[in-house]
C-alpha positions as a Markdown table, in Angstrom:
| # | Residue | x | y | z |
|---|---|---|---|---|
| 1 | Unk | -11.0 | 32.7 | 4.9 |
| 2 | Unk | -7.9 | 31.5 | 6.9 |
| 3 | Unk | -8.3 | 28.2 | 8.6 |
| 4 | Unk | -8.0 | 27.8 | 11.9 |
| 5 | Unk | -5.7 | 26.1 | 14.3 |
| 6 | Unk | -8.2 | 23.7 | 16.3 |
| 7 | Unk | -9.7 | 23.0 | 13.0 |
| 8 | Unk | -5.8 | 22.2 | 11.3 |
| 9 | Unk | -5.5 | 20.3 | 14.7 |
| 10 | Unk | -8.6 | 17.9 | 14.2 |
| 11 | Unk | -7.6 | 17.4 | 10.4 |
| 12 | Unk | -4.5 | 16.8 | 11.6 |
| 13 | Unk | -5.5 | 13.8 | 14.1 |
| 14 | Unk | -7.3 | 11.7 | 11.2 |
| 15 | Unk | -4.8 | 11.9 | 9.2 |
| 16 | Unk | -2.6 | 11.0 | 11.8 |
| 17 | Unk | -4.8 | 8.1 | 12.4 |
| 18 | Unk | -5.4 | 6.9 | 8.7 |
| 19 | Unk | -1.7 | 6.9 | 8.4 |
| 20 | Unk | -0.3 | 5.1 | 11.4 |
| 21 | Unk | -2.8 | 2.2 | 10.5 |
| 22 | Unk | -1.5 | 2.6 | 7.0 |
| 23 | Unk | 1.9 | 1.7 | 9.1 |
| 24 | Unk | 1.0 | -0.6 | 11.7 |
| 25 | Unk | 0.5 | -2.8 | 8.2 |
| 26 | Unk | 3.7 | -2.0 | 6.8 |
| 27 | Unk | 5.3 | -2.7 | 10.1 |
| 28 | Unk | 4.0 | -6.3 | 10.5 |
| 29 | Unk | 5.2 | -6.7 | 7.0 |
| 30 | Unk | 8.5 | -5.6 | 7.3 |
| 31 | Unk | 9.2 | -7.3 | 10.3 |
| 32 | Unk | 7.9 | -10.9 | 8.6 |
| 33 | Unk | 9.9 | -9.9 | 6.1 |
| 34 | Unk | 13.0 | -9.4 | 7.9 |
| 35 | Unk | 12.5 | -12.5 | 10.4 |
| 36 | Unk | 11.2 | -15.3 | 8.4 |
| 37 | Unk | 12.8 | -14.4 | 5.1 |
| 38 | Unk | 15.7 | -13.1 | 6.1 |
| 39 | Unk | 16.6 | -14.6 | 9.7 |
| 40 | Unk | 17.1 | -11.6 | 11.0 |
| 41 | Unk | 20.1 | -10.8 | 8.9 |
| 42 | Unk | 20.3 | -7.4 | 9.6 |
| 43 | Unk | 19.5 | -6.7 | 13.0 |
| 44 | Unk | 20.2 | -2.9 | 12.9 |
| 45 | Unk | 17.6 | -2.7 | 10.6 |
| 46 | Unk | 15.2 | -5.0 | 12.9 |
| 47 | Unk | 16.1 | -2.6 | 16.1 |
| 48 | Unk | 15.6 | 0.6 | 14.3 |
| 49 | Unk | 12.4 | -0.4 | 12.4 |
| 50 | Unk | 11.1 | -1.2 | 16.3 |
| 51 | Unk | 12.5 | 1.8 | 17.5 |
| 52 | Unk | 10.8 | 3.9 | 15.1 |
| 53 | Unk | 7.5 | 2.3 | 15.2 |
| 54 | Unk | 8.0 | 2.7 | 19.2 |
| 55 | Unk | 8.4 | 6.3 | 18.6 |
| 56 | Unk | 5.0 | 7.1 | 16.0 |
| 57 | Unk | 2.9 | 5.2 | 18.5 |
| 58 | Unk | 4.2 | 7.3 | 21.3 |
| 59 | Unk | 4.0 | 10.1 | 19.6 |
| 60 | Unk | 0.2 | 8.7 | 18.3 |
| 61 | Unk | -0.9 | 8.1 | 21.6 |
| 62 | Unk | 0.2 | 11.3 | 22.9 |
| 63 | Unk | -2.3 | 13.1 | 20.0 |
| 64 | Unk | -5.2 | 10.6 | 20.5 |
| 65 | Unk | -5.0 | 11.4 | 24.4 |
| 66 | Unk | -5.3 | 15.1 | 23.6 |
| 67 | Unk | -8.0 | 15.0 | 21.1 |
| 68 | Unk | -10.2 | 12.6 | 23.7 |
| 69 | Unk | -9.5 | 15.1 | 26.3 |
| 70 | Unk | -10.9 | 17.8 | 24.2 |
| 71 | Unk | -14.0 | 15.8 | 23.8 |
| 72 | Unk | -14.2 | 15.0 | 27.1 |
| 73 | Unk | -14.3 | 19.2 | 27.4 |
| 74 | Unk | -16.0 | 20.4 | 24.0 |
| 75 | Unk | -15.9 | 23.2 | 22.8 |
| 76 | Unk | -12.1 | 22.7 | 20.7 |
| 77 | Unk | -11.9 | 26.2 | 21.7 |
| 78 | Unk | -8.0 | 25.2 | 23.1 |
| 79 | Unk | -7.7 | 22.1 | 21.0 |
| 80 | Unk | -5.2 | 23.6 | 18.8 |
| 81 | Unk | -3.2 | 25.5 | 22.2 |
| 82 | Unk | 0.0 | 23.6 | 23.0 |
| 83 | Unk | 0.7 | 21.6 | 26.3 |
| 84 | Unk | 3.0 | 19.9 | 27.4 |
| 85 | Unk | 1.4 | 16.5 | 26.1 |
| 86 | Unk | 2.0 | 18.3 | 22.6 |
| 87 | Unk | 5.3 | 19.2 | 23.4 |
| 88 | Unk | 6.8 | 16.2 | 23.9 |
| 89 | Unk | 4.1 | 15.0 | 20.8 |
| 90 | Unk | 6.7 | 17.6 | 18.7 |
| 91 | Unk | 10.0 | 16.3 | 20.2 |
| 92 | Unk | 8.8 | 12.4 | 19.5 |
| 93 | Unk | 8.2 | 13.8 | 16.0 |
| 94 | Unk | 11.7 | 15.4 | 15.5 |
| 95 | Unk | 13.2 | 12.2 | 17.0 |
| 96 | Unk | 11.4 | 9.8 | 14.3 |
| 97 | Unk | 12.5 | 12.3 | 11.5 |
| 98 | Unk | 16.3 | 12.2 | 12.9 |
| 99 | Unk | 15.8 | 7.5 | 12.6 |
| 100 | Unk | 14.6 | 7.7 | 9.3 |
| 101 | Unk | 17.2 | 10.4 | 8.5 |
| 102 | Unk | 19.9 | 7.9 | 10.7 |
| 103 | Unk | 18.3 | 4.7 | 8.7 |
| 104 | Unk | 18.7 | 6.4 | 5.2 |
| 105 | Unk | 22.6 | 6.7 | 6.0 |
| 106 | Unk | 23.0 | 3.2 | 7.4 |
| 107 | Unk | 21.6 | 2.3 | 3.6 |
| 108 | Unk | 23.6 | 4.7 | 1.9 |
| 109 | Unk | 26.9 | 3.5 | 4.0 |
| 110 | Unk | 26.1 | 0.1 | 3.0 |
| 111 | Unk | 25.4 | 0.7 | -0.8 |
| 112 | Unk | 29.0 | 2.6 | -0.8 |
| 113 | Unk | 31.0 | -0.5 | 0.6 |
| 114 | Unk | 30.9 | 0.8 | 4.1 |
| 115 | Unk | 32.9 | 3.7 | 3.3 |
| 116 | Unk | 32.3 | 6.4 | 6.3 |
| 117 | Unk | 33.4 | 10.0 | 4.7 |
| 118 | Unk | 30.7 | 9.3 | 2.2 |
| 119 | Unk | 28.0 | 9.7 | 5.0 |
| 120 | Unk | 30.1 | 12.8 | 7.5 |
| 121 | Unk | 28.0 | 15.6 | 5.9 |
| 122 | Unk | 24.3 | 14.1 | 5.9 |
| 123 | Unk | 24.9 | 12.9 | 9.5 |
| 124 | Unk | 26.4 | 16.0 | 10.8 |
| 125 | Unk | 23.6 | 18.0 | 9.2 |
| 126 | Unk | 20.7 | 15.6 | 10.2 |
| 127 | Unk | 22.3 | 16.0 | 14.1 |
| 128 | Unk | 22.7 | 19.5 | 13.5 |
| 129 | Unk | 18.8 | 19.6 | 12.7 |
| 130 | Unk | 17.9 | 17.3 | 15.8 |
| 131 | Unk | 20.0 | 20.1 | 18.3 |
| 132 | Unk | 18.2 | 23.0 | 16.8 |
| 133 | Unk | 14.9 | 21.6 | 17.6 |
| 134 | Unk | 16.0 | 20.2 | 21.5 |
| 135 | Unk | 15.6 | 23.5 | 23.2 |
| 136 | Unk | 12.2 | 25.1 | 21.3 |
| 137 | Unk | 10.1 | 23.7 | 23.8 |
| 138 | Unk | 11.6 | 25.4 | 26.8 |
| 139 | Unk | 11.6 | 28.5 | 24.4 |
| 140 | Unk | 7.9 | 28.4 | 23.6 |
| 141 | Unk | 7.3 | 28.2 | 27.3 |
| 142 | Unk | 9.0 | 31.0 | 28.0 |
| 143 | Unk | 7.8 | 33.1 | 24.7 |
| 144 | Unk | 4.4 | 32.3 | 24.4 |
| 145 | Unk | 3.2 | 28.8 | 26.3 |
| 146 | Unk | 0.0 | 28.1 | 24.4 |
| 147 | Unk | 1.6 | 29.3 | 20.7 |
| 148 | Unk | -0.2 | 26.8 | 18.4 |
| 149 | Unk | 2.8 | 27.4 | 16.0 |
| 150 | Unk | 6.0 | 28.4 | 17.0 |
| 151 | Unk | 6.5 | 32.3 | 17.8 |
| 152 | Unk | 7.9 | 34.9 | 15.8 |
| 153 | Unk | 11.1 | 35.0 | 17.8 |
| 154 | Unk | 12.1 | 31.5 | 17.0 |
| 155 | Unk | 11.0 | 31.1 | 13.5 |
| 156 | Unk | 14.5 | 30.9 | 12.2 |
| 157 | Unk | 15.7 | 28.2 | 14.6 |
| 158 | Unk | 12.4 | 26.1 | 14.0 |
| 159 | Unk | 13.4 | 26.7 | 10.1 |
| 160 | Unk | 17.1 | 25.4 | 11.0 |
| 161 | Unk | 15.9 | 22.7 | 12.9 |
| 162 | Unk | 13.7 | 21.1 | 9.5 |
| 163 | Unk | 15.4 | 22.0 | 6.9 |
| 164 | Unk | 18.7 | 20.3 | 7.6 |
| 165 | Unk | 17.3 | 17.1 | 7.9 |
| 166 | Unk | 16.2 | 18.3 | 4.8 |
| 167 | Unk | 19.1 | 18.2 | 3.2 |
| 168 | Unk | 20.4 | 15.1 | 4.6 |
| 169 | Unk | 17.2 | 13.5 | 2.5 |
| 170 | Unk | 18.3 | 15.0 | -0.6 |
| 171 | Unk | 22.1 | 14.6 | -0.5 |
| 172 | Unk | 21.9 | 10.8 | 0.9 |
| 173 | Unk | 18.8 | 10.1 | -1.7 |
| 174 | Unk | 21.0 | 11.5 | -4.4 |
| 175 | Unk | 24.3 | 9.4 | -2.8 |
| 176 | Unk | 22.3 | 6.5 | -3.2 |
| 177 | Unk | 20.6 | 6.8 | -6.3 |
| 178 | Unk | 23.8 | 7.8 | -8.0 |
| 179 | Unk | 25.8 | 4.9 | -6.5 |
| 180 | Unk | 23.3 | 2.1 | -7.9 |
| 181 | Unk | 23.2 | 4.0 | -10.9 |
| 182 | Unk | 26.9 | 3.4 | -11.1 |
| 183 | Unk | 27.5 | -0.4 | -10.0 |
| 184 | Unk | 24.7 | -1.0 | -12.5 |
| 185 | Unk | 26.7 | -0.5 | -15.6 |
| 186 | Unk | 29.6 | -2.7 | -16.1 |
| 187 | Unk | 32.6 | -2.2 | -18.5 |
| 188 | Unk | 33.1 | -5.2 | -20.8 |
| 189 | Unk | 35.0 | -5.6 | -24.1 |
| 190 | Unk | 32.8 | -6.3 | -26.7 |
| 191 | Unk | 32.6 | -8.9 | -29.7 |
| 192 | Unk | 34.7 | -6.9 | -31.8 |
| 193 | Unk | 37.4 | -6.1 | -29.0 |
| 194 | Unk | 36.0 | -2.2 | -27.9 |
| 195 | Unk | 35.0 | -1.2 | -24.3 |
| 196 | Unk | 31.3 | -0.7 | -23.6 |
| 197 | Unk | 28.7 | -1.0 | -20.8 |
| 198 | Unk | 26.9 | -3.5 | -20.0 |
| 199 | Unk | 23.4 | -2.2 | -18.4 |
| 200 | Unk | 22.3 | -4.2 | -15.7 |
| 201 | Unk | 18.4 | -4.0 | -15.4 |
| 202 | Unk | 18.6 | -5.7 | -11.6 |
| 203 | Unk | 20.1 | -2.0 | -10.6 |
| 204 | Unk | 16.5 | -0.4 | -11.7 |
| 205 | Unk | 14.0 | -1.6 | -9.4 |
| 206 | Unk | 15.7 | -0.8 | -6.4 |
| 207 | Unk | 17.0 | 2.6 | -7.9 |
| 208 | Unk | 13.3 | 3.8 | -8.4 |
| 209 | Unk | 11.9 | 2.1 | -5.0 |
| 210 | Unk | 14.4 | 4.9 | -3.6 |
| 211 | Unk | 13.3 | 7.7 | -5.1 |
| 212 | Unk | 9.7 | 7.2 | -4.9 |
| 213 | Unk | 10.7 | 6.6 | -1.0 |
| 214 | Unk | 12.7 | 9.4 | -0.7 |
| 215 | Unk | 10.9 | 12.1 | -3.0 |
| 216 | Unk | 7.5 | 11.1 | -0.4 |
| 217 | Unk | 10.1 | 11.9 | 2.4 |
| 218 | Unk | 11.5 | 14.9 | 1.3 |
| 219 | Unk | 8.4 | 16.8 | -0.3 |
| 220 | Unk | 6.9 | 16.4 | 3.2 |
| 221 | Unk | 10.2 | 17.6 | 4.7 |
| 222 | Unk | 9.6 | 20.5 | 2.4 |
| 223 | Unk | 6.3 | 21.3 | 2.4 |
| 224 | Unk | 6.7 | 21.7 | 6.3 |
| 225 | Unk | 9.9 | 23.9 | 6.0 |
| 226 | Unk | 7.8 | 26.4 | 3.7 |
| 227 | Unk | 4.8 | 26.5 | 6.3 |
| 228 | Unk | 6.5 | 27.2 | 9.3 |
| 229 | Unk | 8.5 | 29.8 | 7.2 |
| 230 | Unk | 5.4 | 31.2 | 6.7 |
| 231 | Unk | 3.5 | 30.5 | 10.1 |
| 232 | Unk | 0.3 | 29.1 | 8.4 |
| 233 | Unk | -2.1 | 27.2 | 10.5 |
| 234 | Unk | -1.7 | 23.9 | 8.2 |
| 235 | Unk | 1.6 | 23.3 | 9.7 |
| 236 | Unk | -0.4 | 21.7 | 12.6 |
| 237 | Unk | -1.7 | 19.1 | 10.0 |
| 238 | Unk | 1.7 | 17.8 | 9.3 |
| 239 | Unk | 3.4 | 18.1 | 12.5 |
| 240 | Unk | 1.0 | 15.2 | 13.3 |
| 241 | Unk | 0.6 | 13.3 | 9.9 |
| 242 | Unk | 4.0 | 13.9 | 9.0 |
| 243 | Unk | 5.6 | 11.6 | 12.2 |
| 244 | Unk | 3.6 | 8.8 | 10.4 |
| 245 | Unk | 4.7 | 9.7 | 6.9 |
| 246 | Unk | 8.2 | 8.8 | 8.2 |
| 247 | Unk | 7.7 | 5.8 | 9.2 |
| 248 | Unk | 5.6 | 4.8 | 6.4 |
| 249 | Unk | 8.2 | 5.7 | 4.0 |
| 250 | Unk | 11.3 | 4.4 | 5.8 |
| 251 | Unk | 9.1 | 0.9 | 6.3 |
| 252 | Unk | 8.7 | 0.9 | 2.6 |
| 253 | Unk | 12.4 | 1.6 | 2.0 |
| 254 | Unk | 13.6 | -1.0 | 4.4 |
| 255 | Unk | 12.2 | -3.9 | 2.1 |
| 256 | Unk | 14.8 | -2.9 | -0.9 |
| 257 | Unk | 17.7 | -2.8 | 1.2 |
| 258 | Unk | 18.8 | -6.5 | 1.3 |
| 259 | Unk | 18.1 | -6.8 | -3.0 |
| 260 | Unk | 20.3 | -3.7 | -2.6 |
| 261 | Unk | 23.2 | -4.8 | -0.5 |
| 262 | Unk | 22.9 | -8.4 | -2.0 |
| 263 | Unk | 23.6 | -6.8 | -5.4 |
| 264 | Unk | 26.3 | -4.8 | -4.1 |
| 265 | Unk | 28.2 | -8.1 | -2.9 |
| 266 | Unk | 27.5 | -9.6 | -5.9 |
């Protein structure tokens, strides 16, 4: 028995709302983090981890109003129906993917010494990914105004739309995994006169904080490209959770980056 879309919707809601308390904490903790422990060091960091919390409770907010409103007019027999409130729910969703997309390239510019043709191809495809989404909404309204999940006729660009920022994940988590990986081991001449490497164990920590961060990010990425591809109902549940499963991994990423850029200088 296929599930339905108002029920997907209402799953989708809690979750939504287990998660962004989830990051309301990390949030607070970040920012603590960053202000009384670091003095505020890096403010780009500071601005796009309030940016990006701005952006989840927006988008939040925008959910929470719908689902009251349903209440407020039960049966959910349109809960799942889009409206314009869920429109600009989606585009608030897209936007926080493209930060944490923009944030994971400020880290990997960093981690490579600042060097910009390292980052041309992730940020091009991540912006690439953004532009495809823009214009679905004034599709949908002309296609189908109440589709639940995007119509048949735009399928492919909704596909376009997440899976490049899809690819920016993997090929800036892969950039930056590889790159500590590398400044961890240190040639040396040993005691009997012979190059060798020296392992550096400080390179390890923040190496896997990455990929546990990033491999959250991008299974979600993926899990959505796959049920969009194949129109399934359950899309609905991440299209809501998955604006807060951004933040939440970005916020948890944020608090390696100056270990990370400290070692790098070092």
């Amino acid at each position: 028995m296929a599930v339905s879309t108002n029920v997907s919707a209402a799953v989708g809601t809690v979750c939504e709302a287990f998660l962004y308390g989830v990051y309301c904490v990390l949030f607070i903790a970040s920012i603590v983090i960053l202000v009384k422990r670091y003095r505020v060091t890096h403010r780009v960091i500071l601005v796009a981890n309030c940016l990006l919390f701005a952006t989840s409770t927006a988008h939040f907010a925008l959910v929470f109003n719908h689902f009251y409103i349903a209440l407020e007019n039960a049966p959910f027999s349109a809960f799942g129906d889009e409206t314009p409130e869920l429109m600009g729910a989606n585009l608030l969703s897209s936007f926080a993917d493209l930060l944490g997309d923009l944030i994971l390239l400020y880290r990997c510019w960093l981690v490579w010494g600042k060097n910009y043709y390292v980052i041309v191809l992730p940020l091009l495809t991540a912006l690439a990914g953004f532009g495809c989404i823009l214009p679905i909404p004034s599709l949908v309204l002309s296609i189908n105004p109440t589709s639940p999940v995007p119509p048949t006729e735009i399928v492919p660009l909704t596909i376009a739309g997440y899976a490049l920022p899809l690819c920016t994940n993997i090929m800036v988590t892969g950039l930056i995994a590889v790159r500590i990986w590398y400044i961890s081991r240190v040639p040396i001449i040993d005691e009997y006169g012979k190059p060798a490497i020296l392992k550096i164990a400080a390179g390890g920590r923040p190496m896997m904080l990455i990929i546990e961060s990033g491999a959250l990010y991008m299974i979600t990425q993926l899990i959505f490209v796959v049920l969009v591809a194949m129109q399934n109902s359950a899309e609905v549940v991440l299209s809501y959770a998955g604006t807060q499963i951004y933040g939440d991994c970005t916020d948890d990423s944020r608090k390696i980056l100056v270990p990370i850029t400290r070692y790098h200088r070092g």
